[in-house]
Residue, then its C-alpha position, 0 to 999 in steps of 0.5 A: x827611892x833606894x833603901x840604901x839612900x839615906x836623905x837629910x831630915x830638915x836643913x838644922x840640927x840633926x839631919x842624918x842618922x844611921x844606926x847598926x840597926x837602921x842599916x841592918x848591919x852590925x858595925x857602922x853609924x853615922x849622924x850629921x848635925x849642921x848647928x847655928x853659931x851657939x847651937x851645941x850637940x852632946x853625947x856619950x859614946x857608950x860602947x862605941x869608938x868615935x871619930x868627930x869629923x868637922x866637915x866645915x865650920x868651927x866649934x869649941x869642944x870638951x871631950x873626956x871632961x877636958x877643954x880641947x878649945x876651938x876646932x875646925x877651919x875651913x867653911x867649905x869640904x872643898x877646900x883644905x883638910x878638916x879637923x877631927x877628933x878621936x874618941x874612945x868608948x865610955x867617953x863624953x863629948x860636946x860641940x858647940x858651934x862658933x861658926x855655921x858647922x857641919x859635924x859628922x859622928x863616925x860611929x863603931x863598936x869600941x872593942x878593946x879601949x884604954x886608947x885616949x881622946x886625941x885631936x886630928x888636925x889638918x897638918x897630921x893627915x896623909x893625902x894622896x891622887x889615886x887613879x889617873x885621867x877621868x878616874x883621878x880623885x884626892x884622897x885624905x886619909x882621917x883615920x887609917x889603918x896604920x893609926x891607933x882604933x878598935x874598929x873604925x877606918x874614915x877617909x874622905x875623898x874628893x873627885x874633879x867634876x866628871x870623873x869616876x871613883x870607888x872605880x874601877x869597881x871594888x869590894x870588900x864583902x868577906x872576911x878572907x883576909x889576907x885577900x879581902x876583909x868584910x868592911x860595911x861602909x857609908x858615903x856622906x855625899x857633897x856636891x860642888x856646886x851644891x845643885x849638882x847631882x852624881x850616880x852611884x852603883x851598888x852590886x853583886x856579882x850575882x846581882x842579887x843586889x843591884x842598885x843605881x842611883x842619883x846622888x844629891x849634896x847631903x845624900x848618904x849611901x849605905x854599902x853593906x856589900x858589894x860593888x860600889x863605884x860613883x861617877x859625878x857630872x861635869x861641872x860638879x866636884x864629889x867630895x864624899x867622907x867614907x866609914x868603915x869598920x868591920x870584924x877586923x881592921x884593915x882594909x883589903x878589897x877585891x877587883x871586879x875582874x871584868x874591870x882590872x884591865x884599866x888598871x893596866x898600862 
């Protein structure tokens, strides 16, 4: 299997984790925890910026010593926008199931701080199509450029079954601003139906790393550089929540320039 696939461990609890030190890269972790109604998962964010994405289900929620009540809403990531919340370093957290819930913990070195706990909910978030014909995908900006954070960037995407995304293929792998920034990323992958199956790639232009792989429902794929398209098959829509974070936050990638001829006409 390829070092840049990360598989579930079990089926409750916490079933991913990615470190800094895991990834062998500096800015990006990421946990996903599916809890039982009345199952809690707790932490401290340390020196690490945080963004709690509710995946699907709804949980009662504390954070910074304060009540934030009942979040979340929808059961499936198909189907509406999530609830979120913002968590700046040396913050405490705590989650406790009141539905089945899929919790996902974006993770990235707190750089400046004084920013507040602050709940994300659905009518808050921006969304937009990109791309057109078999490359159309539903993006909803969770974290973006434009919102206050030290490090972090979140999104989540969803691509009709079929269709192609991340593509045609981009990256941003140097800091060369205002051309290009150094982002490390992860995809948490979900399928739907979830016994569908997708493809991913990731590569260089010197192909010093140039890895293709089978996407399954749960599936996590580490982007450290490179190129990095997915594709899913027919019959099954992708969703798949992205983190980012890097030296500086924003987001400016590169075009594989064999490829920038689709993005014309």
């Amino acid at each position: 299997m390829s070092h840049l696939k990360v598989k579930p461990q079990g089926k409750s609890g916490r079933v991913t984790h990615v470190t800094p030190e895991s990834a062998g890269w500096i800015y990006v972790g990421f946990d996903l925890h599916r809890l039982k109604p009345g199952e809690t998962v707790s932490a401290q964010t340390g020196s690490r910026e945080t963004c709690l994405v509710f995946v699907t289900g709804k949980g009662t929620t504390t954070a910074g010593g304060k009540s934030l009540g009942e979040l979340g809403q929808r059961m499936s990531p198909f189907e509406g926008k999530p609830w979120s919340v913002y968590l700046p370093e040396g913050s405490d957290w705590s989650v406790t199931a009141t539905t089945d819930l899929e919790l996902a913990v974006c993770t990235a070195p707190g750089l400046k701080g004084g920013l507040p706990v602050r709940v994300i909910g659905p009518d808050d978030l921006g969304q937009e199509i990109r791309g057109k014909g078999s490359n159309t995908r539903h993006v909803t900006n969770i974290l973006p450029e434009g919102d206050p954070a030290d490090s972090l960037l979140v999104v989540e995407v969803i691509t009709p079954a079929s269709n192609t995304s991340s593509y045609p293929p981009h990256k941003h792998d140097r800091d060369d601003l205002p051309r290009e920034s150094h982002l490390e990323e992860t995809y948490y992958h979900r399928l739907n139906p979830p016994q569908g199956f997708g493809f991913q790639r990731v590569y260089t232009d010197d192909r010093s790393l140039d890895e293709a792989m089978a996407i399954e429902d749960g599936d996590v794929v580490l982007v450290p550089k490179g190129y990095h398209p997915c594709a899913t098959c027919h019959g099954y829509d992708l969703y798949y929540l992205n983190v980012m974070a890097g030296p500086k936050r924003t987001w400016k990638f590169h075009n594989a320039a064999e490829h920038e001829w689709l993005l014309k006409g």
